[in-house]
Kinemage of the C-alpha trace (Angstrom):
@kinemage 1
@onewidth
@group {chain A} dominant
@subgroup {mainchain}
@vectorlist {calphas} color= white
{ca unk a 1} P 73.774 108.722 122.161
{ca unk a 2} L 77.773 109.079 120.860
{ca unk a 3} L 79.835 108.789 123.790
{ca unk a 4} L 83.356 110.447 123.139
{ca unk a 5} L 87.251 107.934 123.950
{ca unk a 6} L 86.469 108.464 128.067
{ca unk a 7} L 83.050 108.888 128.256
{ca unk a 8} L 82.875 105.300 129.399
{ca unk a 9} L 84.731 106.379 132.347
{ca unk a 10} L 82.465 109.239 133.364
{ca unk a 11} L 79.390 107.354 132.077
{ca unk a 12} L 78.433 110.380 130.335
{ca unk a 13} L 77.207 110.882 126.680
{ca unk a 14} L 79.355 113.478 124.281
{ca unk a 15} L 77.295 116.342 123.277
{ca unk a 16} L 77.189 117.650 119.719
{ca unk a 17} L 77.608 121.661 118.976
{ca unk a 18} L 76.533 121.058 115.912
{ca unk a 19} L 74.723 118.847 113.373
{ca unk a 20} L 77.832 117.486 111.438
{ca unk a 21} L 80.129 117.000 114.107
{ca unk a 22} L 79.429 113.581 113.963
{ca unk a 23} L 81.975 113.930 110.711
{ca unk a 24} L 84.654 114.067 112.582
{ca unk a 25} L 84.461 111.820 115.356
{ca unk a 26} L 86.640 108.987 115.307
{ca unk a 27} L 84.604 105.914 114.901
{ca unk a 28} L 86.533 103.024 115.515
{ca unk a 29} L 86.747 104.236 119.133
{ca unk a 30} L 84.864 101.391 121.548
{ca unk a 31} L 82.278 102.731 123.539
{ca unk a 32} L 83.544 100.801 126.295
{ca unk a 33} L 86.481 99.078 127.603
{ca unk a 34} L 86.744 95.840 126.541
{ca unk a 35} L 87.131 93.125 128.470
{ca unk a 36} L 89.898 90.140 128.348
{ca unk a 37} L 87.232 88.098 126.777
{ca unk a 38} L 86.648 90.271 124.416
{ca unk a 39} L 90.373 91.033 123.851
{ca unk a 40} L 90.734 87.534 122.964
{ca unk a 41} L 87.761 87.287 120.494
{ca unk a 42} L 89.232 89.910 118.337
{ca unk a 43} L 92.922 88.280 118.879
{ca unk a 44} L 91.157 84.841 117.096
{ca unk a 45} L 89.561 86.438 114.633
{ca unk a 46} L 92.583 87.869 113.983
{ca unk a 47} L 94.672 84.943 113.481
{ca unk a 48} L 91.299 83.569 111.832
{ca unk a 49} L 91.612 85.975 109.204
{ca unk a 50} L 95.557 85.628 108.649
{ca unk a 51} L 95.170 82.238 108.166
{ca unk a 52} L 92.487 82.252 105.437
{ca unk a 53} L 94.644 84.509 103.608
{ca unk a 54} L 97.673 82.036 103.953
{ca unk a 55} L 95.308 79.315 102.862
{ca unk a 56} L 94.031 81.177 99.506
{ca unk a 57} L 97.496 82.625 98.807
{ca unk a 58} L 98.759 78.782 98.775
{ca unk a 59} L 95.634 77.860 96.579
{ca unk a 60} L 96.528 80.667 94.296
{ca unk a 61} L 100.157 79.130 94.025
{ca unk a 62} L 98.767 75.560 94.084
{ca unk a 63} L 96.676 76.632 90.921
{ca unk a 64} L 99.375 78.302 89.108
{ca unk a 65} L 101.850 75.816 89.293
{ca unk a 66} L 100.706 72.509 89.515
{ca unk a 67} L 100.394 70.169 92.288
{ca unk a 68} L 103.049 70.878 95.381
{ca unk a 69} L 105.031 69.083 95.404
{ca unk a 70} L 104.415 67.638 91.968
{ca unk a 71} L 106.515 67.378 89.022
{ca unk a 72} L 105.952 69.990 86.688
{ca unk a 73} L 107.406 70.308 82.835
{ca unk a 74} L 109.447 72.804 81.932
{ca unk a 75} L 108.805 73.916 78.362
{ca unk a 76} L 111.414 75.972 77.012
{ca unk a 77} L 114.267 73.046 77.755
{ca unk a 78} L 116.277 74.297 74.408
{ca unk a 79} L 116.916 78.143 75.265
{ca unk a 80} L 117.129 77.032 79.271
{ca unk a 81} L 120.761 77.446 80.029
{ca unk a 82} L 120.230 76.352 83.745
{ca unk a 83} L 118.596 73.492 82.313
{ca unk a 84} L 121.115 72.829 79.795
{ca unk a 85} L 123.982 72.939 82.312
{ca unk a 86} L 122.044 70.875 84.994
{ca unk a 87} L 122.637 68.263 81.993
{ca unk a 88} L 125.971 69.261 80.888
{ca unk a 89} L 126.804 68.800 84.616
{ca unk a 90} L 125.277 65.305 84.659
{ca unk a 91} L 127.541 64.153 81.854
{ca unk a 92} L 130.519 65.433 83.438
{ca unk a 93} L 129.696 64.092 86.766
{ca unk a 94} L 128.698 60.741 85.286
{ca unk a 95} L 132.344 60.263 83.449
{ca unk a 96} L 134.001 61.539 86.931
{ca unk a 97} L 132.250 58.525 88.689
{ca unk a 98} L 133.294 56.713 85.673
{ca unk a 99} L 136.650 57.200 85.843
{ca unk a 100} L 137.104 56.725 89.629
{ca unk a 101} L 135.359 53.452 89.310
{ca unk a 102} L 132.038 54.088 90.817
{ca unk a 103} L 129.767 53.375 87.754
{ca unk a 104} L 130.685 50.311 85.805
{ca unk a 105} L 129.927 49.632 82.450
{ca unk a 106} L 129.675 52.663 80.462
{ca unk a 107} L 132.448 54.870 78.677
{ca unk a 108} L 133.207 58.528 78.522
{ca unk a 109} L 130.018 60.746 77.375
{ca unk a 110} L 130.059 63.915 74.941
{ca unk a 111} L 126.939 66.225 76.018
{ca unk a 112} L 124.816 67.254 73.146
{ca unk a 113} L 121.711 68.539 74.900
{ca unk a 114} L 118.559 68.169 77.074
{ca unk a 115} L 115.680 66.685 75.583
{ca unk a 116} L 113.268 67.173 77.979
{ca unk a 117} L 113.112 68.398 81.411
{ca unk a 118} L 110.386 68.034 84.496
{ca unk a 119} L 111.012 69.992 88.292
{ca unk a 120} L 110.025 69.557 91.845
{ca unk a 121} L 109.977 71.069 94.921
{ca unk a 122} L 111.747 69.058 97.543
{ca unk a 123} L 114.088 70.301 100.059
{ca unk a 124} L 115.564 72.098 96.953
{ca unk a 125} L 114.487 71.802 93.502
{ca unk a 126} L 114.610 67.934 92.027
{ca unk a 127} L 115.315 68.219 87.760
{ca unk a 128} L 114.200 65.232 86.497
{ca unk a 129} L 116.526 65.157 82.790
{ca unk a 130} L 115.983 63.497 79.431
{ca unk a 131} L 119.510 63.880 78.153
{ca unk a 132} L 120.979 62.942 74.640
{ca unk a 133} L 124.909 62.369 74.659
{ca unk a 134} L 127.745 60.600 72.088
{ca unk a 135} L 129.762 57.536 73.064
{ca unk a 136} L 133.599 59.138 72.949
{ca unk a 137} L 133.924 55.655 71.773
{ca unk a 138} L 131.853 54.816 69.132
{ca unk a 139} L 130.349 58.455 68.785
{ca unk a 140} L 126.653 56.602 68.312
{ca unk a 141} L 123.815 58.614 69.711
{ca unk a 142} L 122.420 57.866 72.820
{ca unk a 143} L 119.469 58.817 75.313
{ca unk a 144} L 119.971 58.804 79.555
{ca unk a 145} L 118.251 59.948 81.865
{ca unk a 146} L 119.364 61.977 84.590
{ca unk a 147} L 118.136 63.163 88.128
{ca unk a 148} L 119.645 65.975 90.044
{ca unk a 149} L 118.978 67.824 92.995
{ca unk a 150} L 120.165 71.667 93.100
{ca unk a 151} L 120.348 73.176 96.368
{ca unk a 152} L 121.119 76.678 96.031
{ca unk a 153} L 121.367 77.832 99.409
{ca unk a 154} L 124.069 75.583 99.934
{ca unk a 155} L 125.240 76.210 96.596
{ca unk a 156} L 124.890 71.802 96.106
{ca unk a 157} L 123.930 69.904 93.018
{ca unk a 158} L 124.006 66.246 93.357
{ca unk a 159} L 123.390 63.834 91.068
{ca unk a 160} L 120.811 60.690 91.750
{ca unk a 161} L 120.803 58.902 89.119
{ca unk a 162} L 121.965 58.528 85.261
{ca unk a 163} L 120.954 55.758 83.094
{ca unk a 164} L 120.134 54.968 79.977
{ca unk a 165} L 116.409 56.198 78.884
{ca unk a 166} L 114.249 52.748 78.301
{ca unk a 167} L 111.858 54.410 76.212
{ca unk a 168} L 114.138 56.406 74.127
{ca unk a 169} L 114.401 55.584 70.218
{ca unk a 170} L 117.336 57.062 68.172
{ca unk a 171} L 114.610 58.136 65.326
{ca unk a 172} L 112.994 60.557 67.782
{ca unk a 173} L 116.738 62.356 68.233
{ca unk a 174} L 116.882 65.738 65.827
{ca unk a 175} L 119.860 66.634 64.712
């Protein structure tokens, strides 16, 4: 029996005319009215389904790009100009605090490069900065490292902390 949109209010069936007019009879029509229980099952399965697909399309991201929250290296630190600026900034922001008496110890800085670099998602993005640099003093070589947190939204960087690297040798520095 095919019962046509308000059959369910007369309580009678649709007839056919003909063999294939089943064809064109719009299926997803219910054969009744449903009822607020009903209503609400479909409602939860709804948000059911909407939040599976949240959950895999996290995974997905999850999978492709580490650990959230995690750091995660960034590999192509030498052609990086945001990366190489994050560290040009850090320099620059480390002889400001220098100069105004904030740091102790430690003379003006000449930027050479970044080393290495590591990111992570925070409220922002946290660069985590292997950064080689010359004394303006003695013009030696030396390592620091660097943490900075760029908030773009805001249009903030701030820098955490710059120190010298512990586990930095001058042999491993290319020239």
């Amino acid at each position: 029996m095919i019962m046509d949109k308000d059959s369910w209010k007369r309580g009678t069936p649709l007839v056919l005319p003909h063999p294939h007019f089943h064809l064109r009879v719009r299926h997803f029509l219910p054969l009744h009215k449903p009822s607020n229980s009903e209503m609400n099952l479909h409602i939860t399965m709804a948000n059911s389904i909407i939040t599976f697909s949240f959950v895999i399309f996290v995974s997905t991201f999850v999978a492709a790009n580490g650990i959230l929250g995690g750091r995660s290296k960034i590999t192509d630190v030498n052609t990086n100009k945001e990366i190489q600026d994050l560290g040009r900034y850090s320099v620059e922001e480390y002889n400001r605090l220098h100069r105004s008496g904030t740091v102790k110890n430690g003379g003006d800085l000449t930027f050479y490069r970044v080393m290495e670099a590591e990111k992570q998602v925070v409220s922002g993005m946290k660069y985590y900065l292997k950064i080689q640099a010359f004394s303006k003093t003695s013009g030696d070589p030396k390592v620091f490292e660097a943490v900075v947190v760029v908030k773009p939204w805001l249009r903030s960087k701030q820098l955490l902390k710059f120190a010298p690297s512990p586990a930095a040798a001058i042999s491993q520095l290319v020239w």
